[in-house]
C-alpha positions as CSV (number, residue, x, y, z in Angstrom):
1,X,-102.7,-225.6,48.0
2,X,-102.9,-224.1,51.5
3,X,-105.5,-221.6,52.7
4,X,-103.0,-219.3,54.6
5,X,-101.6,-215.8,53.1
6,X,-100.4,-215.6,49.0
7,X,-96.2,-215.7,49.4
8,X,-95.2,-211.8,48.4
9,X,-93.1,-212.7,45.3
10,X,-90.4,-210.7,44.5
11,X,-90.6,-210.3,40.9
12,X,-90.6,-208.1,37.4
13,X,-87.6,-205.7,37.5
14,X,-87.0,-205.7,40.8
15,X,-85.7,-209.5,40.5
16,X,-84.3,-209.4,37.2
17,X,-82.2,-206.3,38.5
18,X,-81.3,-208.2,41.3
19,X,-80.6,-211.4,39.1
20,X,-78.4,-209.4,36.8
21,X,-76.2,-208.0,39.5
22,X,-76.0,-211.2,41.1
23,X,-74.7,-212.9,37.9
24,X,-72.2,-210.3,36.7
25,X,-70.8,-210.1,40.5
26,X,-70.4,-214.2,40.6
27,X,-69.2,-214.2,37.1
28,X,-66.3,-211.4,37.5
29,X,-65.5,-213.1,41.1
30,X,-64.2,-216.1,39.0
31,X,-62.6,-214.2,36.3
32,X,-65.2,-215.7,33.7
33,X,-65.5,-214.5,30.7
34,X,-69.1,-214.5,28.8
35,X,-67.5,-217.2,26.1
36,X,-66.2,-219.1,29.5
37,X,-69.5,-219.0,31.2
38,X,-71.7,-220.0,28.0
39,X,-68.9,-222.9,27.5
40,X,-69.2,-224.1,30.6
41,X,-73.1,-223.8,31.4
42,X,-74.5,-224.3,28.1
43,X,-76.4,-221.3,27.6
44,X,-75.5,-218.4,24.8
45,X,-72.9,-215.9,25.3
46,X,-76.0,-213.5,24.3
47,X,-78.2,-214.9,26.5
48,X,-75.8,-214.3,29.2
49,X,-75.5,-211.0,28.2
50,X,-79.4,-210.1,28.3
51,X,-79.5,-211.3,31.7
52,X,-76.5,-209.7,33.1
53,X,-77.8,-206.0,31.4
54,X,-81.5,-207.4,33.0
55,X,-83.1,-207.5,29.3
56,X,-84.7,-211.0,29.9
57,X,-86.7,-212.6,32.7
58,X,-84.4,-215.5,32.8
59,X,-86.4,-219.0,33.7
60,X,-85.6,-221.5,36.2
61,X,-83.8,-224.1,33.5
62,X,-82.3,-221.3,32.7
63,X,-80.7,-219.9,35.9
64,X,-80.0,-223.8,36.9
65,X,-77.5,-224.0,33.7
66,X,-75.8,-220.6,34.7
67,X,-75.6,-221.9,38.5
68,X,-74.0,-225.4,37.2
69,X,-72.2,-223.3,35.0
70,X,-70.8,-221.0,37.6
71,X,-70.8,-224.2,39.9
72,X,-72.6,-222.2,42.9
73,X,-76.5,-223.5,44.5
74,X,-79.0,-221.5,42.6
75,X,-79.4,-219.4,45.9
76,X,-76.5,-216.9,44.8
77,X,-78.4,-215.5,41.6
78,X,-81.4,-215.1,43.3
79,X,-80.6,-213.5,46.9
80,X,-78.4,-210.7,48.0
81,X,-75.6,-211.8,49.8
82,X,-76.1,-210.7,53.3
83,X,-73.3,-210.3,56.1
84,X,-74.7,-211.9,59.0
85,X,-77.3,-215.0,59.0
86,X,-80.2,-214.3,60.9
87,X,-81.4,-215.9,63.7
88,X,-85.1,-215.7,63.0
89,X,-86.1,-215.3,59.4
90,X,-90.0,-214.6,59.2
91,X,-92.3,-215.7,56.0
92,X,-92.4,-212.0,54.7
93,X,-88.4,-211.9,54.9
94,X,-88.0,-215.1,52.9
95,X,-87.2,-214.5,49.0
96,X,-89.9,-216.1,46.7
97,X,-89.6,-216.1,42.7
98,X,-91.3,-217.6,40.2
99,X,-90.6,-218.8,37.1
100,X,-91.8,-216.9,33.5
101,X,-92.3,-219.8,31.8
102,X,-93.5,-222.7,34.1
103,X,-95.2,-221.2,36.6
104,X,-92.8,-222.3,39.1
105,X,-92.5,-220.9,42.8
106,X,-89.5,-221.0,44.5
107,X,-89.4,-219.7,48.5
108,X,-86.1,-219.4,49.9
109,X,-86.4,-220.5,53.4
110,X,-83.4,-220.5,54.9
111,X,-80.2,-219.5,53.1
112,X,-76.7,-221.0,53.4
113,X,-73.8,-219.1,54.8
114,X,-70.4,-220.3,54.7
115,X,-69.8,-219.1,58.9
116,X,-72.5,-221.5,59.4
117,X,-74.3,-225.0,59.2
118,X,-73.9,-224.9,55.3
119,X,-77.4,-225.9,55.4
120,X,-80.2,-224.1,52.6
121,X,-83.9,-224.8,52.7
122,X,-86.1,-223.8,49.8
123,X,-89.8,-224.6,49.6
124,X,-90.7,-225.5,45.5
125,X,-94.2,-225.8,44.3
126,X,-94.3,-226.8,41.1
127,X,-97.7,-226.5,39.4
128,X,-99.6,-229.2,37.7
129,X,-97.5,-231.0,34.5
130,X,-94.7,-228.4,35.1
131,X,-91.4,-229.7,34.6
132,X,-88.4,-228.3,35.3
133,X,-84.5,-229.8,34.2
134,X,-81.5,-228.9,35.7
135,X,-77.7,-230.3,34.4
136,X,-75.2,-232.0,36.7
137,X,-73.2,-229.6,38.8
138,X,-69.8,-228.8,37.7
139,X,-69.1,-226.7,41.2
140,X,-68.2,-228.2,44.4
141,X,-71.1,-231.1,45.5
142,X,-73.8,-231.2,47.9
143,X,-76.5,-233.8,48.4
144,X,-80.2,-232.8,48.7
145,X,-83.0,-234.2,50.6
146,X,-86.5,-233.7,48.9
147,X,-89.4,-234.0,51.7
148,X,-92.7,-234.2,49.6
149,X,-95.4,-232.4,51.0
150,X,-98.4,-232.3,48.5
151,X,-99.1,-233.9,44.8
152,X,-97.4,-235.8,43.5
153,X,-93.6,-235.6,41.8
154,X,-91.2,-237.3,39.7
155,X,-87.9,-237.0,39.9
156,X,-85.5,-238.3,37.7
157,X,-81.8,-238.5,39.1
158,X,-79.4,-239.5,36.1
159,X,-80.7,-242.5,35.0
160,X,-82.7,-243.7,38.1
161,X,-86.5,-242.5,38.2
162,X,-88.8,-242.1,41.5
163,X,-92.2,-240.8,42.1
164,X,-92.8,-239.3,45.1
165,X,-95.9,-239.0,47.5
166,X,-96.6,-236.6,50.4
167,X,-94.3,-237.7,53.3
168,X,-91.4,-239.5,51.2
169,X,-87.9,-238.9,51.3
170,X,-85.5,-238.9,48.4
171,X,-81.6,-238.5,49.2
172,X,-79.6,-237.0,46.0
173,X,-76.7,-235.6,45.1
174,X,-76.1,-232.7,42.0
175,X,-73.6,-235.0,40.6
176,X,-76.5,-236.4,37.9
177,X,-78.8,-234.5,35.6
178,X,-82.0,-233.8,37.2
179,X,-85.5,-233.4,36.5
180,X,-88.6,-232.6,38.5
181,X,-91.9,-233.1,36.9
182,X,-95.3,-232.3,38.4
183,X,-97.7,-235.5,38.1
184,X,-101.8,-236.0,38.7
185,X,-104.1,-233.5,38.4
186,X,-103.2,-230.9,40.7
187,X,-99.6,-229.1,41.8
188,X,-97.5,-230.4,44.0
189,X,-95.2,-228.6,47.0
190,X,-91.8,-229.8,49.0
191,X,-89.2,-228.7,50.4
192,X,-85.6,-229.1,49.7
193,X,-82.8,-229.3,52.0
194,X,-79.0,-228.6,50.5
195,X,-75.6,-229.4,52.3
196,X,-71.9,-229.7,52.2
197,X,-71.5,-233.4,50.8
């Protein structure tokens, strides 16, 4: 993709730790309990329960259910929340993750704070064919712009389908099912931009 420095991933047990606590913390904060949370997102009281005692490297469709489920951005089970936004936030402070399964890299740019502009940027690239589903967000909305940067990427919003190319634009909400699916022969990168609706 780009010739500059690999991303420093935060990964293996250090994220699944930090994943688990993140999970249990949200999940206890709305007085959920693991029958509640598997109701609402989809995803197997057990399952739950691996993650939240960090016994299983959870993937990104995964942690997009439990988010929808929990009704917070994806952010929360994969940063520690942090008192004060900072002003500058270097490459080598930015969180990056990557999925088990599909391969897919996740760098979390800029968080969102509630004291501030509301506004999260994450940088995705999604390697060649990947494919990655989320479900419609039963939390409060936000709409997403998706800046493509490299490759090539489908996205499919509910029932409405678009295939991006470096420089569009796409304007979405998380009101819809979504899907982003890697097209051509190589992987594609973009960046996302969430806020208050």
């Amino acid at each position: 993709m780009r010739n500059d420095s690999p991303p420093v991933e935060v990964s293996g047990q250090n994220i699944d730790l930090l994943i688990a606590s993140r999970l249990l913390a949200l999940r206890q904060a709305q007085a959920l309990s693991l029958a509640e949370l598997a109701e609402r997102s989809g995803v197997s009281k057990a399952m739950i329960s691996k993650v939240e005692r960090a016994q299983s490297s959870p993937t990104a469709v995964l942690l997009g259910r439990l988010a929808a489920g929990l009704g917070v951005p994806l952010a929360q089970l994969l940063t520690e929340e942090k008192a004060q936004p900072q002003r500058l936030r270097t490459r080598a402070q930015q969180e990056v993750w990557r999925d088990p399964k599909a391969g897919y890299l996740r760098r979390q740019v800029a968080e969102r704070h509630a004291g501030g502009s509301g506004v999260e940027l994450v940088e995705v690239e999604l390697p060649r064919s990947a494919q990655v589903d989320y479900p419609r967000w039963s939390g409060k909305p936000y709409r997403q712009c998706l800046w493509m940067l490299e490759g090539s990427l489908q996205v499919d919003y509910g029932e409405e389908r678009f295939e991006l190319a470096p420089g569009d634009c796409l304007d979405f909400g998380v009101d819809r099912p979504l899907v982003f699916k890697a097209l051509g022969r190589s992987a594609c990168r973009y960046l996302l931009v969430a806020s208050p609706e």
